[in-house]
C-alpha positions as CSV (number, residue, x, y, z in Angstrom):
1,X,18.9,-8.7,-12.8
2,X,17.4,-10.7,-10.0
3,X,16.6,-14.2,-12.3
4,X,19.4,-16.3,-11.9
5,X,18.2,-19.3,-14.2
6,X,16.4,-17.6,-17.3
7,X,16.1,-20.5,-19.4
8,X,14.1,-22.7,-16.4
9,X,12.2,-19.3,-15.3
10,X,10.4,-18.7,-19.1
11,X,9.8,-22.4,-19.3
12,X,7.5,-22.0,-15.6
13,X,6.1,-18.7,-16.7
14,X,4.6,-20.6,-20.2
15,X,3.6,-23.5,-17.5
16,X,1.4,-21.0,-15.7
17,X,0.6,-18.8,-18.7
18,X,-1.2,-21.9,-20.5
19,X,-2.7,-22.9,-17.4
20,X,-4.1,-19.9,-16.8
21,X,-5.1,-19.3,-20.6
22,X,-7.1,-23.2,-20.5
23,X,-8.3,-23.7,-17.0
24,X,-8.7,-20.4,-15.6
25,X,-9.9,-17.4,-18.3
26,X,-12.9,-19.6,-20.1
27,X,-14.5,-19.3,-16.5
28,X,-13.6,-16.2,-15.3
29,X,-17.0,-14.6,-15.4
30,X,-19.1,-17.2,-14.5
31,X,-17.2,-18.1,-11.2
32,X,-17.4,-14.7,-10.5
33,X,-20.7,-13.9,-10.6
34,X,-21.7,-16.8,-8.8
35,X,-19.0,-16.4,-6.4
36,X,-17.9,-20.1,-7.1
37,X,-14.6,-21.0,-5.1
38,X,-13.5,-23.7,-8.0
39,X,-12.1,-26.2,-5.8
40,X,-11.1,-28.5,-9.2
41,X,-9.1,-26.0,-10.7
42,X,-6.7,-25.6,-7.4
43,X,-6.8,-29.8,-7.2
44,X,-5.0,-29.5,-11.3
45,X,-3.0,-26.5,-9.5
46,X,-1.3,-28.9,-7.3
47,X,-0.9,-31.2,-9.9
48,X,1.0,-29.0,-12.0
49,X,3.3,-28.1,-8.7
50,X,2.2,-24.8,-8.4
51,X,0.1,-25.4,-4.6
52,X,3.6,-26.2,-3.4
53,X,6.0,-23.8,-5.0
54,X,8.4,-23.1,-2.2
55,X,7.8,-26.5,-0.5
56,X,11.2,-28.9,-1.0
57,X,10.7,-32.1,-3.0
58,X,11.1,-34.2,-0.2
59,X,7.6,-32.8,1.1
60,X,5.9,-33.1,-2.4
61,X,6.7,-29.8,-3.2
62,X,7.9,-28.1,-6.5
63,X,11.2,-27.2,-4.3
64,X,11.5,-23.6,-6.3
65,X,12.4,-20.4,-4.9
66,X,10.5,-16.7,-4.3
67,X,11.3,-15.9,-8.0
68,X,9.5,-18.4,-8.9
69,X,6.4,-17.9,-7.4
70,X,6.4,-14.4,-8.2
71,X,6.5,-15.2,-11.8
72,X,3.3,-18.3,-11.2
73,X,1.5,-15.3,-9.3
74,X,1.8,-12.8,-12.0
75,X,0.7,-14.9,-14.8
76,X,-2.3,-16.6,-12.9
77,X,-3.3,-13.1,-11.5
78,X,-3.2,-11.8,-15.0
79,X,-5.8,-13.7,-15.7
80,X,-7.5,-13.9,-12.5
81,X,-7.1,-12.1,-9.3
82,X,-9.0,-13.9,-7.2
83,X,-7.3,-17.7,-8.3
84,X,-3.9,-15.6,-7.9
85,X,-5.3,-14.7,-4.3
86,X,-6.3,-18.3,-3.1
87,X,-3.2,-19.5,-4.5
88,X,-1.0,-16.9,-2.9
89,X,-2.8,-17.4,0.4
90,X,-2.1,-21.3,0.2
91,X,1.3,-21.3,-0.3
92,X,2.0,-18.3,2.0
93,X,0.5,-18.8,4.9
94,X,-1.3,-21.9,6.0
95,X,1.8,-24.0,3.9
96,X,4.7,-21.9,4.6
97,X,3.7,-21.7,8.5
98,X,4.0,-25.5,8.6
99,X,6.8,-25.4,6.4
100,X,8.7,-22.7,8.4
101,X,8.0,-23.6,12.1
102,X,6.4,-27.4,12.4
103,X,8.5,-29.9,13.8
104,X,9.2,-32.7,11.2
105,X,6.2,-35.3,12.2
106,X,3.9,-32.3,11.3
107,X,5.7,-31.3,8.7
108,X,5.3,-35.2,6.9
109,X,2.3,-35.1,8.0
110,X,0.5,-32.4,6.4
111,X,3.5,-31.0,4.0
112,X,2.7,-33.7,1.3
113,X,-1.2,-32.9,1.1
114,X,-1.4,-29.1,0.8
115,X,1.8,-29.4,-1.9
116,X,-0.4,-31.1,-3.6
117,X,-3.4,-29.6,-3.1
118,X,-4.9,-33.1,-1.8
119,X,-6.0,-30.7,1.0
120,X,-6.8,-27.0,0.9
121,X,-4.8,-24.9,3.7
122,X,-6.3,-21.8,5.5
123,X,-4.2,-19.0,7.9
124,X,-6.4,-17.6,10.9
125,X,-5.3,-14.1,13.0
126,X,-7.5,-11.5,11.7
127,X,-10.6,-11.5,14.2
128,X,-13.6,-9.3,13.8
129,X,-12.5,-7.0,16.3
130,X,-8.5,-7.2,15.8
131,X,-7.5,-6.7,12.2
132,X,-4.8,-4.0,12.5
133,X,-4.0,-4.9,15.7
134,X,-3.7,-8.5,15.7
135,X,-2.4,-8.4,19.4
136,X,-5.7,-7.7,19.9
137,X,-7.0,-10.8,19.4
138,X,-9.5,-13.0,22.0
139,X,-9.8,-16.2,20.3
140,X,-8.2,-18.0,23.6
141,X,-6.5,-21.5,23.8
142,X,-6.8,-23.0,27.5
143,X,-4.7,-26.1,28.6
144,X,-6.6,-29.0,29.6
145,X,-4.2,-31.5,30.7
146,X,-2.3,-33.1,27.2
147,X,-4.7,-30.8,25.3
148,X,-5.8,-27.4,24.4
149,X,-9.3,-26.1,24.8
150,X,-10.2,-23.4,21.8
151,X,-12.7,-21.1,22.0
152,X,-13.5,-17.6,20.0
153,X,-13.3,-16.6,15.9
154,X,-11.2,-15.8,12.8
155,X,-12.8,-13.0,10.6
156,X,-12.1,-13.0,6.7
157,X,-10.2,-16.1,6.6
158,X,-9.6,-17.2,2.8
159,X,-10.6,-21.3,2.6
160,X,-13.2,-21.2,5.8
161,X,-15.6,-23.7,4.0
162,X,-12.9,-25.4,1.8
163,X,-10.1,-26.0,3.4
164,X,-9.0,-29.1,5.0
165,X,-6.8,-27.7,7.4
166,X,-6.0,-24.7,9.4
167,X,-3.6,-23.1,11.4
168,X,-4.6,-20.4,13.9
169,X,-3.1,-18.4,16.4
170,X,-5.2,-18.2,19.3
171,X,-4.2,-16.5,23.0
172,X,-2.3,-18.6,25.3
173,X,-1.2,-15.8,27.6
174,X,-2.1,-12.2,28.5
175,X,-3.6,-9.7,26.3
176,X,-1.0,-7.4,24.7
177,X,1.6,-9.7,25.6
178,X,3.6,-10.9,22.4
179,X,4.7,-14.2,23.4
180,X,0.9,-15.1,24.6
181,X,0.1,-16.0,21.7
182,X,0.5,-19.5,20.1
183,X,0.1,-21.4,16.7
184,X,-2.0,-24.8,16.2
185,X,-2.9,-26.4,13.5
186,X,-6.8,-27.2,13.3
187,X,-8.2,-30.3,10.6
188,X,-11.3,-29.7,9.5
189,X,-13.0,-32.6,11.0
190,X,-12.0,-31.4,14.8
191,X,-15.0,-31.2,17.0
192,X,-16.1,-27.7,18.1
193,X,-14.3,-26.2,14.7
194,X,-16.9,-24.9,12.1
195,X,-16.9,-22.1,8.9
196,X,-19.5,-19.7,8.7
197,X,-21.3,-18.1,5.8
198,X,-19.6,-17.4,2.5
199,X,-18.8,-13.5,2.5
200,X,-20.4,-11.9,-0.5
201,X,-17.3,-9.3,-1.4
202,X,-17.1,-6.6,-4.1
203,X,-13.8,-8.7,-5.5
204,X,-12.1,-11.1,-5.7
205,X,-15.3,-13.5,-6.1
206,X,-14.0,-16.4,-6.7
207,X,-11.6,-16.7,-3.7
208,X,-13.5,-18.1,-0.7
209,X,-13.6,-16.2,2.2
210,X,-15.5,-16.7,5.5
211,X,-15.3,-17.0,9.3
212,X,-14.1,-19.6,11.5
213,X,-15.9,-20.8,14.7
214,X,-14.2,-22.4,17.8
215,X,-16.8,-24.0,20.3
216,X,-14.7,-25.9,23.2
217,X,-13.2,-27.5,20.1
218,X,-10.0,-29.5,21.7
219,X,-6.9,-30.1,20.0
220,X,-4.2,-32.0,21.3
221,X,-0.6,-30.4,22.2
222,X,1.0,-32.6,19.0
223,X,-0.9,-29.9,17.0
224,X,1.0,-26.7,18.5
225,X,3.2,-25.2,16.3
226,X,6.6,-24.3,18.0
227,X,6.6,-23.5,21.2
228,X,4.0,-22.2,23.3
229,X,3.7,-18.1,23.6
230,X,5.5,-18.3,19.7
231,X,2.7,-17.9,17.7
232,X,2.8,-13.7,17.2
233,X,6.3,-13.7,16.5
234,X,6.0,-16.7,13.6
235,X,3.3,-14.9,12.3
236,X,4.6,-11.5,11.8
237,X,8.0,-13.4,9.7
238,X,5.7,-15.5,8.6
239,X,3.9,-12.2,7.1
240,X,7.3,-10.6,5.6
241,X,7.2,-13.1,2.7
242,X,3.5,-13.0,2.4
243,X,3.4,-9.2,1.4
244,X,5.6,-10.8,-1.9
245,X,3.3,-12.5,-2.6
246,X,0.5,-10.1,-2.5
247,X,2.9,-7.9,-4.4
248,X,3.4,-10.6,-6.7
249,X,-0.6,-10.6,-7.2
250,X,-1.1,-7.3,-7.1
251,X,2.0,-6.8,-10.4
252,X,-0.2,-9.9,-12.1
253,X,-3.4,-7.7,-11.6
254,X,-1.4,-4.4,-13.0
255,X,-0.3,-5.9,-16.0
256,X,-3.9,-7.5,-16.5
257,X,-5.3,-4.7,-16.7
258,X,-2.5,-2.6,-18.7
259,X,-2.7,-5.4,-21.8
260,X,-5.8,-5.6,-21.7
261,X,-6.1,-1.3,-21.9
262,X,-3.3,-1.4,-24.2
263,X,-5.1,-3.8,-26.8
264,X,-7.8,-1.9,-26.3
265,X,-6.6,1.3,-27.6
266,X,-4.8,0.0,-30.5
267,X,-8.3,-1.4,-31.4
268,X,-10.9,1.4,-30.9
269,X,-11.1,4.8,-33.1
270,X,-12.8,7.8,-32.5
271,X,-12.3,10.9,-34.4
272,X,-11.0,8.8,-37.5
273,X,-8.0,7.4,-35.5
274,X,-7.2,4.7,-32.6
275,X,-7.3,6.0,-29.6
276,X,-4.3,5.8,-28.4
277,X,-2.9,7.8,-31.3
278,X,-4.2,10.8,-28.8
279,X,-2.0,11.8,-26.0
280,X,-4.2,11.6,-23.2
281,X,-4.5,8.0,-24.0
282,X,-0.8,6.8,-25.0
283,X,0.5,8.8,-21.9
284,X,-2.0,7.7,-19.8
285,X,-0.6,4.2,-20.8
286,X,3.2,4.7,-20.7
287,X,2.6,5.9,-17.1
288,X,0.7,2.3,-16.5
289,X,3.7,0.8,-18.2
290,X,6.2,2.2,-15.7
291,X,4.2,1.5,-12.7
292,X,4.3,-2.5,-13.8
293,X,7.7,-2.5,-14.4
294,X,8.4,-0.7,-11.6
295,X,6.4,-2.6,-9.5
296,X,7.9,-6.3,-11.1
297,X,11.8,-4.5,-9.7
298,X,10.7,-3.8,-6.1
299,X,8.9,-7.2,-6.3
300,X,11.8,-8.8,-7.2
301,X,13.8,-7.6,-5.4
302,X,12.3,-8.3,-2.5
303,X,12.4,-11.9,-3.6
304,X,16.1,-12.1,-4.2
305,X,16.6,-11.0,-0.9
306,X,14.2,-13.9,0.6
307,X,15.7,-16.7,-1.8
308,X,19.1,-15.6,-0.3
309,X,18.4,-15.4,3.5
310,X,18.7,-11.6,4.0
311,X,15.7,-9.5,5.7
312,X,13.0,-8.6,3.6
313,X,11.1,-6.4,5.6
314,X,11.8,-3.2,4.4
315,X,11.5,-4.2,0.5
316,X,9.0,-6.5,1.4
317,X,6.5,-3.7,2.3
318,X,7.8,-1.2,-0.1
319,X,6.8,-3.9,-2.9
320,X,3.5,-4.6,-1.1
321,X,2.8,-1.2,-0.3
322,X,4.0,-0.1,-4.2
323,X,2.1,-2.7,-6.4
324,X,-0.9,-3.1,-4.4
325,X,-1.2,0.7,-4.8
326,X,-0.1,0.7,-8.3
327,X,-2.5,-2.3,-8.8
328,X,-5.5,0.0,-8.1
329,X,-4.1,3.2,-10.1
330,X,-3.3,1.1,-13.2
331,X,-6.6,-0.6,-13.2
332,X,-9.0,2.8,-12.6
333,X,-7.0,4.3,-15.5
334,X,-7.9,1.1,-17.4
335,X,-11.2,1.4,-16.8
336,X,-11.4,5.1,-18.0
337,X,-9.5,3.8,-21.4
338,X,-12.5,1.7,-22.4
339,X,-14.5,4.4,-21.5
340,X,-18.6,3.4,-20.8
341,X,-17.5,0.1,-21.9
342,X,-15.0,-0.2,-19.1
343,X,-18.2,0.2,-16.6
344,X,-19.7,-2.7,-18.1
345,X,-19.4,-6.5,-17.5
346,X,-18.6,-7.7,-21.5
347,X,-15.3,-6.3,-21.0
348,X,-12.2,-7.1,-18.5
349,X,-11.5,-3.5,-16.9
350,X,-13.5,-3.3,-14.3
351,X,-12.9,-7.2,-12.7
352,X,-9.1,-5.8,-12.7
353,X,-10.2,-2.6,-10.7
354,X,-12.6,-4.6,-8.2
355,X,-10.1,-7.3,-7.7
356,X,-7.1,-4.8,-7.2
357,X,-8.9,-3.1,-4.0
358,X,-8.0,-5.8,-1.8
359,X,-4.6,-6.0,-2.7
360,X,-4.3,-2.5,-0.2
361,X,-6.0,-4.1,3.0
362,X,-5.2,-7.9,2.7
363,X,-2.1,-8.6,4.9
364,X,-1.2,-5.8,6.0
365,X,-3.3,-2.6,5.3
366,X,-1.1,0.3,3.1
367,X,-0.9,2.0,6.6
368,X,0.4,-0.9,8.4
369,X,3.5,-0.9,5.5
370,X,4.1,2.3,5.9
371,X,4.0,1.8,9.6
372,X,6.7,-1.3,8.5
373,X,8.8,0.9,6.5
374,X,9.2,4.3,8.8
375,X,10.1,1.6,11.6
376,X,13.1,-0.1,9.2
377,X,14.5,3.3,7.6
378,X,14.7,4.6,11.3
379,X,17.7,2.0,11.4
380,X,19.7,3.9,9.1
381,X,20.1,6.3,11.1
């Protein structure tokens, strides 16, 4: 319904599928329990054009639309939630900021690199004491003559360590003030900017996460996104396509965990029969089954809507909100399929349900959607 060019969309979904299937699930595991951020694997990403999905050509980038990515998120997240979450949060954020607000020397500038993946992007708002609230925030930017003077820390930032670049929205302006706020982008070798210790998370491993420090670190005004005081408002639009592609990750990590549960049954007998020749089991399953598919329509449909220029915030929390719940109901159920075996490391059921957790708090809390949706059905009054 919402795939406009069928023939070019299977053709990207076998890309990512083989990708996936030869880079990605032989290491799984083992990046996992080490909680190794595999830096190669996102450097063959870019070259396969999928670090720069939305990014035009002219950029470097693959110069695809939001149906697109959705379908590269759900096959790499089927796989592996946490590869699906560093790629989402590369493309949506740190990329898509520059690609949607820079001016065009910034945009040449730093465009070509993360398409490619040459460089690692990271997005910083969230701050230990202002996650929720991001308006909250007292990471502050002073001006110092042609430069600004940043001083404070991001909380949870996905890339800290990695990435090559940053942009952050620091306070330029009063707190609780939207328009004192402002973007900049940060490069990694900036004096006064620093990552702090890898955070050791109950999922998604494999995705880096970490803090960011600013100590006096001075950036020049060249490096401000926009205008000054803009930074809150091109975050929160810049977060209305971002929550499709956590939606996007959290269908990929769904349907993980529903083949997976749905092989499963087919295979294991108790009582002289497969399992899921017991109704408990098959409609345990066909309930899984609608939530995906369910979750794929809101998804995208939320997408369509972006791809054409129409306001996606309604749809794009109800897809958020939807699949990132249905992410976590589809994988627990998964993990009671396989039974003791689903509590156990050998088998894939209980990455999906540690992974899919996340999927509820990361960019934008289930709250904060709902909060997004009462506001836009309000309107249709």
């Amino acid at each position: 319904m919402f795939i406009e060019n069928k023939q070019q969309m299977d053709m990207i979904r076998q890309s990512a599928r083989d990708f996936a299937q030869h880079h990605i699930k032989p290491y799984v595991m083992e990046w996992d329990e080490a909680q190794i951020f595999p830096i190669e694997v996102f450097k063959k990403l870019g070259e396969h054009g999928f670090m720069g999905v939305i990014v035009p050509e002219e950029y470097g980038g693959s110069g695809l639309g939001y149906q697109e990515y959705i379908t590269v998120l759900d096959e790499i997240s089927k796989v592996c939630g946490s590869i699906g979450l560093s790629v989402a949060a590369h493309n949506s954020l740190c990329t898509n900021h520059i690609l949607s607000f820079a001016n065009e020397d910034q945009k040449r500038r730093y465009l070509p690199k993360l398409a490619t993946a040459e460089w690692i992007g990271a997005w910083g708002l969230t701050e230990t004491g202002s996650g929720s609230d991001a308006g909250g925030m007292t990471t502050f930017a002073e001006r110092d003559g042609d430069y600004y003077v940043l001083n404070g820390s991001k909380n949870f930032i996905t890339h800290a360590i990695s990435s090559s670049v940053a942009v952050v929205i620091a306070r330029t302006g009063e707190k609780g003030d939207k328009k004192g706020m402002s973007a900049f982008i940060v490069e990694k070798d900036t004096p006064g900017f620093t990552a702090g210790k890898k955070e050791n998370k109950l999922g998604m491993r494999a995705s880096e996460t970490a803090c960011l420090f600013f100590d006096n670190c001075r950036i020049h005004r060249d490096q401000l996104i926009g205008e000054e005081g803009q930074g809150f408002v091109q975050a929160l639009k810049l977060l209305d396509g971002g929550r499709i592609s956590i939606a996007a990750l959290s269908l990929g990590i769904a349907r993980g965990a529903y083949e997976c549960a749905l092989k499963y049954a087919h295979e294991r007998e108790q009582f002289g029969k497969k399992i899921y020749d017991f109704q408990a089991v098959s409609f345990a399953l066909a309930d899984m089954a609608t939530q995906v598919e369910a979750s794929e329509l809101l998804t995208r449909q939320a997408g369509y809507l972006k791809d054409h220029g129409e306001r996606v915030s309604k749809i794009g929390a109800m897809a958020k909100l939807y699949a990132s719940e249905a992410a976590v109901s589809v994988s627990n159920e998964a993990v009671q399929i396989f039974g003791g075996y689903g509590f156990t490391k050998d088998y894939p059921a209980e990455k999906f349900f540690r992974d899919a957790k996340l999927c509820t708090i990361g960019e934008g809390t289930s709250s904060i959607q709902k909060m997004v949706i009462a506001r836009e059905i309000e309107k249709d009054i």
